[in-house]
N, C-alpha and C positions, 0 to 999 in steps of 0.2 A: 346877580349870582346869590344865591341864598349860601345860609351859613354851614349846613353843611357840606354841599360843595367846595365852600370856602376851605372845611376843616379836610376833605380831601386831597386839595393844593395843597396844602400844609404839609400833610402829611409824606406825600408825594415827592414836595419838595428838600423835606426831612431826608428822607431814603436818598434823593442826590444827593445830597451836599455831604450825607455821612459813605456814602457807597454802599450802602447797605440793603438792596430790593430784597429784603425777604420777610414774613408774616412780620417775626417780633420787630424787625427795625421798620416797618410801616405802623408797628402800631401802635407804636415811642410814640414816633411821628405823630401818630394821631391824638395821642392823650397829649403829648406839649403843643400841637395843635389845637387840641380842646381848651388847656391852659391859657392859654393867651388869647385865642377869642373870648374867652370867660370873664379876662382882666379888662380886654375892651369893650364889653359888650355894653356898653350907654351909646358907642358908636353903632351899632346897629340896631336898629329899630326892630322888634318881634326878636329877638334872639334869647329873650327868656322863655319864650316855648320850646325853642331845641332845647336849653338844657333840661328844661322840667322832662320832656320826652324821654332825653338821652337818661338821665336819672329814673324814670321807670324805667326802661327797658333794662337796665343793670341792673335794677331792683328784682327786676322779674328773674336776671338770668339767675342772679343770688340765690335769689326763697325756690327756684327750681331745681337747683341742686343743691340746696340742701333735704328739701322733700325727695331730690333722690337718692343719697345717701342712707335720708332715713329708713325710706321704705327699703332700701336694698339689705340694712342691716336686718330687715322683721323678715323680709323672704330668704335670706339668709339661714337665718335663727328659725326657723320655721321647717328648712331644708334638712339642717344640719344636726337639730336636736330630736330625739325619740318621738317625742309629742306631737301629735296635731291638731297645731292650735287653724290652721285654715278650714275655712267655712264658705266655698265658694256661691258666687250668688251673680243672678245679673240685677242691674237696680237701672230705674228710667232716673235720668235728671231734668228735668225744664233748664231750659237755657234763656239767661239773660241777654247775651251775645247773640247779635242780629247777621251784621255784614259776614258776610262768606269769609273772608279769610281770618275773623278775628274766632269763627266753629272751625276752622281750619288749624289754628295754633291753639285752643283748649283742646281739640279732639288729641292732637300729635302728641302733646304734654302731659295728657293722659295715657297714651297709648306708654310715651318712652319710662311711666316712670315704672317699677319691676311691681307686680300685684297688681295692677292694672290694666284692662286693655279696653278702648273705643270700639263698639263694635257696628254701631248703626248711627246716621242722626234722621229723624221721620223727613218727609217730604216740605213739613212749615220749616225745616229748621229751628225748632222748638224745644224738642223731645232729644237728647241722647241718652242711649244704651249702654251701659259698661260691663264690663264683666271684673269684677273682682276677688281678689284672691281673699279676702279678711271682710265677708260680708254680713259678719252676725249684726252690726245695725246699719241697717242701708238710710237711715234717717240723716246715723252721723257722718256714713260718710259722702251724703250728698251736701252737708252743712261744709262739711271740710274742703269738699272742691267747688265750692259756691263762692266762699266767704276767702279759698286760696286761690287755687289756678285761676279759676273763673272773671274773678274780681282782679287780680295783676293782670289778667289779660284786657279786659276792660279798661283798665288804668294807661298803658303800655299803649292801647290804638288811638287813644283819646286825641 
């Protein structure tokens, strides 16, 4: 049984013993499930890659929303005040991201955050298209989703 099925049991078994089957009481369960495989884990062999894993993927889900907060505040403020500061544009990106699902979760990531949307990736899977809402340096903002999304996502499939 690998360890996150282990931390499923846990979980699972959390929610009996409290009566509690519903999202938040599974997912006590799951974090004091995580807690304590974390306190044993010299007992199981490889269980410092689920945490490192599990620790990207909160990392990712974190820096994702707060990038979407942010940008929500700028299309916001863009909507809301006299001025227009947008300068729409479509920009290519090169992708570092090979496997199908991990251009699967940068495209999405891009698509949900607001000023953004994925609109193509070529045939190599190499090339994506976006269309953005704040495009006067399409330099920067292909550094910004290279060096962001791009790279947590990377990090998160590893």
């Amino acid at each position: 049984m690998n360890i996150f099925t282990l931390n499923i049991v846990l979980a699972v078994s959390w929610a009996a013993l409290t009566g509690t089957f519903t999202l938040p009481g599974l997912a006590v369960g799951f974090a004091l499930g995580s807690a304590a495989l974390y306190v044993t884990r010299p007992l199981f062999p490889g269980s410092e890659r689920y945490f490192l894993r599990v620790w990207r993927w909160v990392k990712l889900i974190a820096l994702f929303l707060y990038e979407l907060v942010v940008s929500s505040v700028q299309v916001v403020w863009d909507v809301l005040t006299p001025t227009q500061l947008s300068s729409p544009g479509i920009i290519s990106m090169p992708l570092d991201v090979r496997d199908e699902m991990e251009v699967l979760l940068v495209t999405n990531l891009i698509s949900l955050t607001p000023g953004t949307i994925s609109l193509d990736v070529n045939e190599a899977c190499d090339t994506l298209y976006i269309h953005a809402m704040f495009a006067d340096d399409p330099e920067a903002i292909r550094a910004q989703l290279k060096n962001g999304m791009e790279r947590w996502v990377i990090e998160a499939m590893e």
